[in-house]
Every structure is written in C-alpha cells, then in structure tokens.
SEVOMI-632865 format. One line per field, with one value per residue (C-alpha): y, x, z. Coordinates in steps of 0.05 Angstrom, whole numbers, plus 32768, in hexadecimal, padded with zeros to 4 digits. Example, Ala and Ser with C-alpha at 12.3 -4.5 7.8 and 13.67 -1.06 7.14 Angstrom:
residues 2
v: (7FA6,7FEB)
u: (80F6,8111)
w: (809C,808F)
***
This chain:
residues 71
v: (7F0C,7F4F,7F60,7F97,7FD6,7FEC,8029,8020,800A,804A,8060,8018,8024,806C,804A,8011,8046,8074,8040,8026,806E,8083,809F,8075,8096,8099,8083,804D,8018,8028,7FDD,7FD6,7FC6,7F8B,7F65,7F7A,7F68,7F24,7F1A,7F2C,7EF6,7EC1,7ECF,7EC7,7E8E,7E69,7E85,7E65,7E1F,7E28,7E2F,7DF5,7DCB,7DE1,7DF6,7DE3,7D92,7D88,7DA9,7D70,7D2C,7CF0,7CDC,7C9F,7C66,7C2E,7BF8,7BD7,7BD8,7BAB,7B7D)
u: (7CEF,7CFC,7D4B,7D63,7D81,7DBF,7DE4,7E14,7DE4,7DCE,7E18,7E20,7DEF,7E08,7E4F,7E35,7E0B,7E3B,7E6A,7E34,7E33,7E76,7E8B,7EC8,7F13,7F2B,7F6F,7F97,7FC8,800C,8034,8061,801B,8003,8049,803D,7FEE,800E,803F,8010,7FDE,8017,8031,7FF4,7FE4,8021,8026,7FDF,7FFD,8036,800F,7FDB,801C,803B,7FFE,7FBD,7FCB,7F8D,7F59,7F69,7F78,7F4F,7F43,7F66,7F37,7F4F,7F46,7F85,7F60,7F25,7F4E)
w: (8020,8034,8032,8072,8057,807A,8082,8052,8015,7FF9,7FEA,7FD1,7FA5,7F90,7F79,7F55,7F2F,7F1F,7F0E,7ED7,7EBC,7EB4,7E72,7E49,7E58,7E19,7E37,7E23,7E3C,7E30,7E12,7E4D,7E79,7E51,7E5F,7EB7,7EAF,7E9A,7EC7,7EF6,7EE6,7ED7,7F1A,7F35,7F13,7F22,7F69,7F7F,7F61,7F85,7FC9,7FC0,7FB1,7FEF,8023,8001,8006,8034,7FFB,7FD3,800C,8017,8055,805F,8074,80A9,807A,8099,80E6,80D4,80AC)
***
C-alpha cells in the first residue's frame, strides 16, 4: 500500500526528529510543581467523573426492551 505524502509531512518529520535528538536540560522541578502537577491530574481525574455522572449517562444505558408490549 503506498501511503500519499502531503505538504505538511516533511516538517512533520523534521520535529519528530529533532525532538528524538535533543540533548537533556539539566533543569529541575522546583517542589511547589509536584503538589500543581497533582492537583492538576486529581482535578482532572475527578472532573471527568463528575461529567459522565452528570452528561455522559447515555455511554453507559441499556436500551430498554418492550417486554411489557408483547405481554
């Protein structure tokens, strides 16, 4: 199968690349981001709950069958 090249792959390509090649930073991450990276997952955690409970009720209905009709 032979897969079209656009445009945009070539720079596509370049990033991934020079992504793969990057040297380390030598930095480091200072205490007070640990506690936001993990109120930042928490809250998204809890948020995503929050909207299946609220919006997301169809992902997990049945569809109710009309047992009662043919009775």
């Amino acid at each position: 199968m032979i897969f079209p090249i656009s445009p945009e792959m070539p720079s596509l390509l370049l990033c991934l690349f020079g992504m793969l090649i990057c040297a380390p930073a030598l930095a480091y991450i200072d205490p007070g981001s640990g506690s936001y990276l993990l109120q930042l997952i928490l809250g998204s955690i809890l948020g995503g709950v929050y909207w299946i409970k609220v919006h997301g009720g169809w992902l997990f209905s049945r569809k109710k069958q009309k047992n009662k009709q043919k009775k």
